[in-house]
C-alpha positions as CSV (number, residue, x, y, z in Angstrom):
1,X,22.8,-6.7,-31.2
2,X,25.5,-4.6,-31.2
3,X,29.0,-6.0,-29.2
4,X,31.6,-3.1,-28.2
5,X,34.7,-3.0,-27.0
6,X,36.8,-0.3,-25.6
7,X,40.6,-1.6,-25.3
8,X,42.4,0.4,-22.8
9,X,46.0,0.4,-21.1
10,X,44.5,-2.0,-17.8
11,X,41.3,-3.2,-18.7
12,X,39.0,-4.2,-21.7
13,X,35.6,-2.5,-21.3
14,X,32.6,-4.9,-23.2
15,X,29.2,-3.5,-23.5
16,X,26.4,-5.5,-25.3
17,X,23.2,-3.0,-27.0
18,X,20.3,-4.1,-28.1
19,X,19.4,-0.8,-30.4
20,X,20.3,2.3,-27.8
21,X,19.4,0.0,-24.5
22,X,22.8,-1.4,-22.8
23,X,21.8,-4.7,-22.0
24,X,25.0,-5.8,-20.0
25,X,28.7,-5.2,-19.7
26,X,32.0,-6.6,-18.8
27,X,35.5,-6.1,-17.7
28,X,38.1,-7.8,-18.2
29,X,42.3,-7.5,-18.2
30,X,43.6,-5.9,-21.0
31,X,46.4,-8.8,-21.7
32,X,48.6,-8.4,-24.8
33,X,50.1,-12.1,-24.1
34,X,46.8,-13.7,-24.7
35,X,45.5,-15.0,-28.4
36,X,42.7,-14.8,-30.4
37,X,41.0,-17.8,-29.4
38,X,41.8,-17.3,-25.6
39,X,39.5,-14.2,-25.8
40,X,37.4,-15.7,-27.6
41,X,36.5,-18.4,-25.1
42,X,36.5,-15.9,-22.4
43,X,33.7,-13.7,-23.9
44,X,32.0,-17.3,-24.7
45,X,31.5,-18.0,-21.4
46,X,30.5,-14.6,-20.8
47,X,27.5,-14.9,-23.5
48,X,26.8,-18.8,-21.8
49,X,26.4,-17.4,-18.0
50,X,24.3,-14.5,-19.2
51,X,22.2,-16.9,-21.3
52,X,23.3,-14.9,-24.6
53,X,24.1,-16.6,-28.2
54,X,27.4,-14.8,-30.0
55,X,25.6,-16.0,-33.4
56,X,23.2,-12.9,-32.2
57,X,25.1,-10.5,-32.5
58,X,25.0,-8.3,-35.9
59,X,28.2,-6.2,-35.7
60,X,31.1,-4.6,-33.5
61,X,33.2,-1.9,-33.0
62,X,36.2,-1.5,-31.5
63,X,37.9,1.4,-29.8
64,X,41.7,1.2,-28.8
65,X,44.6,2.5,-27.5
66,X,46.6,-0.9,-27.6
67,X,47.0,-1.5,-30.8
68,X,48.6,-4.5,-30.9
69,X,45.3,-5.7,-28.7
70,X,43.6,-4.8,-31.4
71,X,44.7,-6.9,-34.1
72,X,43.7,-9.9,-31.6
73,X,40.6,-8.8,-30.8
74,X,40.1,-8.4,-34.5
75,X,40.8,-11.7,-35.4
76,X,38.6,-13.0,-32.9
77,X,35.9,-10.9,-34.0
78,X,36.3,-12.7,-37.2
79,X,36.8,-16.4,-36.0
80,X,34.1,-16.4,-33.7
81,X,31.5,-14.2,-34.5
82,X,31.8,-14.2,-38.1
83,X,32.4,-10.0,-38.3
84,X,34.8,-7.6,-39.7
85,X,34.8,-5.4,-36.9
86,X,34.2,-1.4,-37.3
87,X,37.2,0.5,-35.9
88,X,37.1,4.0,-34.6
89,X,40.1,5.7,-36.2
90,X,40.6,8.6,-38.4
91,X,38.1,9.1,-41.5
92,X,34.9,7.3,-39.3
93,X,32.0,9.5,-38.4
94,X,31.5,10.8,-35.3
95,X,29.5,14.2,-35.6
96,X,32.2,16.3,-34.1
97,X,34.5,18.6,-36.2
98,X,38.0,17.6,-35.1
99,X,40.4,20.8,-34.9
100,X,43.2,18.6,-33.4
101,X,46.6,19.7,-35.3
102,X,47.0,15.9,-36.7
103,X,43.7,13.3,-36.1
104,X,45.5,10.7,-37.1
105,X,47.5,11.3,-33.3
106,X,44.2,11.6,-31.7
107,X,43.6,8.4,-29.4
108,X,39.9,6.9,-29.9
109,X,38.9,6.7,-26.5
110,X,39.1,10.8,-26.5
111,X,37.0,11.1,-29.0
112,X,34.9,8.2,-28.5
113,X,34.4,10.3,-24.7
114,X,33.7,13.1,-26.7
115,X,31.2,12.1,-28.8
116,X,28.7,10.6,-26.5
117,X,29.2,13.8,-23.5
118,X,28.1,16.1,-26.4
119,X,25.3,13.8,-27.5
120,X,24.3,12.9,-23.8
121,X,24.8,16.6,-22.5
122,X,25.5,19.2,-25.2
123,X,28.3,21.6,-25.0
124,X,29.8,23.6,-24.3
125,X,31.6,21.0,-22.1
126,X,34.9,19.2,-20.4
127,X,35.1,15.3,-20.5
128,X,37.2,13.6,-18.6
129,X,38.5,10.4,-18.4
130,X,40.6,9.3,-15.0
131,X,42.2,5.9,-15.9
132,X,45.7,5.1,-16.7
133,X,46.5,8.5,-18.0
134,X,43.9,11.4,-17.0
135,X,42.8,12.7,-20.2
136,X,40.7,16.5,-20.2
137,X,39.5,17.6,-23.5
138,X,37.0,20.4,-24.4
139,X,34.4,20.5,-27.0
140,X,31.7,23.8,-27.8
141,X,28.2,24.3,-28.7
142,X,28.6,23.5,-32.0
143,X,30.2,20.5,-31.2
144,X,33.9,21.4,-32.6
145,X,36.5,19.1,-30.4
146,X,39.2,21.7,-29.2
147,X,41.7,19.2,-27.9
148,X,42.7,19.1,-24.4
149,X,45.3,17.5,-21.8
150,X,46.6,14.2,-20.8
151,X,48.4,13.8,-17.4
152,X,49.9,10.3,-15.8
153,X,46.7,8.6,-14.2
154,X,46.1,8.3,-10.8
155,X,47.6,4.2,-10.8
156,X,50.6,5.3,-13.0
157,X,52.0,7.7,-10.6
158,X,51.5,5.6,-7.6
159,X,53.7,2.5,-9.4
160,X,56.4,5.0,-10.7
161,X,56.8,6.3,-7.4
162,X,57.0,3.1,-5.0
163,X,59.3,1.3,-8.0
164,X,61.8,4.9,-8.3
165,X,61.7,4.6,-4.7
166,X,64.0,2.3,-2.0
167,X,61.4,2.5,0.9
168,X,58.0,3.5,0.0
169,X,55.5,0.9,0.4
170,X,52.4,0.4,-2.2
171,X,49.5,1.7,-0.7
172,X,45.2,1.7,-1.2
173,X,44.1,4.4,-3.5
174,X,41.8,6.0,-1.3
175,X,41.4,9.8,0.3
176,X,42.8,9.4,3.6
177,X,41.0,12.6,5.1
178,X,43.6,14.7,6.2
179,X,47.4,16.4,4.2
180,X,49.1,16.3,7.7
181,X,49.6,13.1,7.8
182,X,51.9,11.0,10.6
183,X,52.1,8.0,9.1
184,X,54.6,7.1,5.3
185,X,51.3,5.1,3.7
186,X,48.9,7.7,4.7
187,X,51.2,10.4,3.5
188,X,51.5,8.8,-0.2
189,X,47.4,8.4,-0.4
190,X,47.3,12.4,0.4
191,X,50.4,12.9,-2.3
192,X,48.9,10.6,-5.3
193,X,44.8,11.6,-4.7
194,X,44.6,14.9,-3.0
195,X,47.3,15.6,-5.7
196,X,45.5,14.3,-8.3
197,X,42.5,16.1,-7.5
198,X,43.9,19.5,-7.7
199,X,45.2,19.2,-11.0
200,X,41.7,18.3,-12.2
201,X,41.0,21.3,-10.3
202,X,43.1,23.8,-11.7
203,X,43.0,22.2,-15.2
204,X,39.3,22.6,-15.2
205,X,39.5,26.2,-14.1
206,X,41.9,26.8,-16.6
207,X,40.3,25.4,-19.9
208,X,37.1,26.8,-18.7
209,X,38.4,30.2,-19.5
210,X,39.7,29.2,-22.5
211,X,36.4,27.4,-23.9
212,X,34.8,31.2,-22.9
213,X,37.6,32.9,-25.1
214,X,35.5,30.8,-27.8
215,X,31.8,30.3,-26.3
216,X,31.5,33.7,-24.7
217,X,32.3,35.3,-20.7
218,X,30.6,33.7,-18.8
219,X,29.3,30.8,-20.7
220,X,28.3,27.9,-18.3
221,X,30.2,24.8,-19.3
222,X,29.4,21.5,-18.0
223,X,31.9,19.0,-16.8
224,X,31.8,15.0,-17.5
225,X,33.8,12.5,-15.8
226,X,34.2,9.0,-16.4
227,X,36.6,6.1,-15.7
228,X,37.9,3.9,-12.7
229,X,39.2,6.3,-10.8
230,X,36.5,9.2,-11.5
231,X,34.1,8.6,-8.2
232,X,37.5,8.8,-5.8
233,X,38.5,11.5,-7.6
234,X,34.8,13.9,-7.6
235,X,34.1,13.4,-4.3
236,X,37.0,15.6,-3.8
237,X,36.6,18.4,-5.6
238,X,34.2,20.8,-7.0
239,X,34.6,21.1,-10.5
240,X,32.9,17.7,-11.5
241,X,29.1,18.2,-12.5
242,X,28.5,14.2,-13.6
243,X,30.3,11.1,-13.4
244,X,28.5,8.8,-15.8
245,X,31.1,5.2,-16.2
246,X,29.1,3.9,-19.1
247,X,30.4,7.1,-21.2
248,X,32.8,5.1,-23.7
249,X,30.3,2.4,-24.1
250,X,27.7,5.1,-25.1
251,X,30.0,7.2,-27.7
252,X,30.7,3.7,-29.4
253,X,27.3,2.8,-30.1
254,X,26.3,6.5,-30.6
255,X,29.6,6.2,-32.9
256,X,28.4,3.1,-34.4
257,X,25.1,4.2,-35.6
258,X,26.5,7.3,-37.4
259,X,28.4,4.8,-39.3
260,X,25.6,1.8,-39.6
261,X,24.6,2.6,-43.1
262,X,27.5,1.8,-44.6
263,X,28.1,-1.4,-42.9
264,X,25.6,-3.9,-44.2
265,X,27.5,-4.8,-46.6
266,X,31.0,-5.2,-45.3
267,X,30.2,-6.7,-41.8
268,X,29.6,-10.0,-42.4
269,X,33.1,-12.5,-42.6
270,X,31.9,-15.4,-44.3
271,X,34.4,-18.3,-42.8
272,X,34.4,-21.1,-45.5
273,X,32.9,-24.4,-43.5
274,X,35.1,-27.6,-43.3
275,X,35.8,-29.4,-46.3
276,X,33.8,-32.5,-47.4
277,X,34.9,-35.8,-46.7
278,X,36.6,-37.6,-49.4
């Protein structure tokens, strides 16, 4: 079995494959405060309630945009399930030509996004991810990764504004039906997610056009959307053809068997048992 993990800004993302089938998945807090061994207990108890052993799973890969997550997670990998841990950074296969100006500046999740909408839905095509930040990115037909936009995510703009601000209250992320709005709390919602929405919009519109500078005029190209916030955010607009929430999950395993051949060898981290007794 394969044990993934996609580290984000808010929340860690775990998925579980048994060869392509995703067999379960949890979220947890992404929590820069807590160690090695306090994840490690967590996703313990995980395994225990869903009646799973960690000693069966055979790798994992890790995807992050907290790196300083990353190192923990890492070392847990190692002190409790025995693994040096496959990370997606630059030099790892994924499939896709990258024609960013500097790779190495590229965050994983991107790519990782990337990499499974082409392999789930072929390209040309726009993925996007709606979490902390809102990220946009285009790749073509011949699955070459153009680069693409990243905007302040639906959640960051709501706390900037009600912490910059002496009276406006925090308010439910939700579409509250109407932009003439009589009330302060309703009037935020329409501000943050009818805002939201059309910058999707006109983003879309835009690198659509652009992708057909490349593609063609009038070359159809799909649009992917993933990510906490991508369900509020669809059912308000247009542009959006699928919202698929198990997108990263997918690219890392899709990710990870690209790379598979080349980790028998370097997986395994043998932890030397306890010493004998005198």
């Amino acid at each position: 079995m394969l044990l993934a993990f996609d580290i984000g800004n808010s929340n860690i993302v775990l998925g579980l494959f048994q060869d392509d089938s995703l067999l379960t998945d949890w979220r947890i807090e992404t929590d820069s405060g807590k160690s090695a061994d306090e994840y490690g207990l967590l996703i313990k108890q995980f395994f225990d309630y869903e009646g799973l052993r960690m000693e069966d799973v055979d790798d994992i890969i890790i995807s992050t945009v907290v790196p300083s997550v990353m190192y923990t997670i890492r070392h847990m990998a190692e002190k409790y399930f025995h693994k040096n841990a496959l990370i997606v950074e630059s030099g790892i296969k994924t499939g896709l030509v990258i024609r960013y100006d500097n790779p190495k500046q590229l965050g994983a999740d991107r790519i990782v996004d990337a990499v499974a909408a082409y392999y789930k839905y072929g390209g040309p095509l726009i993925v996007i991810d709606i979490g902390t930040a809102t990220t946009i990115d285009a790749v073509t037909s011949n699955a070459e990764y153009l680069g693409g936009t990243i905007a302040p995510g639906v959640k960051i703009s709501s706390e900037v504004l009600t912490s910059r601000t002496a009276q406006l209250p925090k308010v439910e992320l939700e579409a509250p039906g109407r932009t003439i709005c009589r009330n302060t709390v309703v009037g935020i919602q329409s501000g943050l997610v009818y805002g939201h929405m059309g910058m999707v919009e006109f983003i879309v519109q835009k690198m659509k056009k652009e992708i057909q500078e490349v593609e063609g005029e009038d070359t159809p190209v799909k649009v992917i959307a993933t990510g906490g916030m991508s369900t509020l955010i669809k059912n308000g607009v247009d542009c959006i053809d699928v919202v698929d929430r198990m997108l990263t999950l997918d690219g890392l395993n899709i990710i990870y068997q690209k790379n598979r051949r080349h980790r028998s060898r370097r997986s395994r981290c043998d932890t030397p048992g306890p010493a004998p007794s005198k």
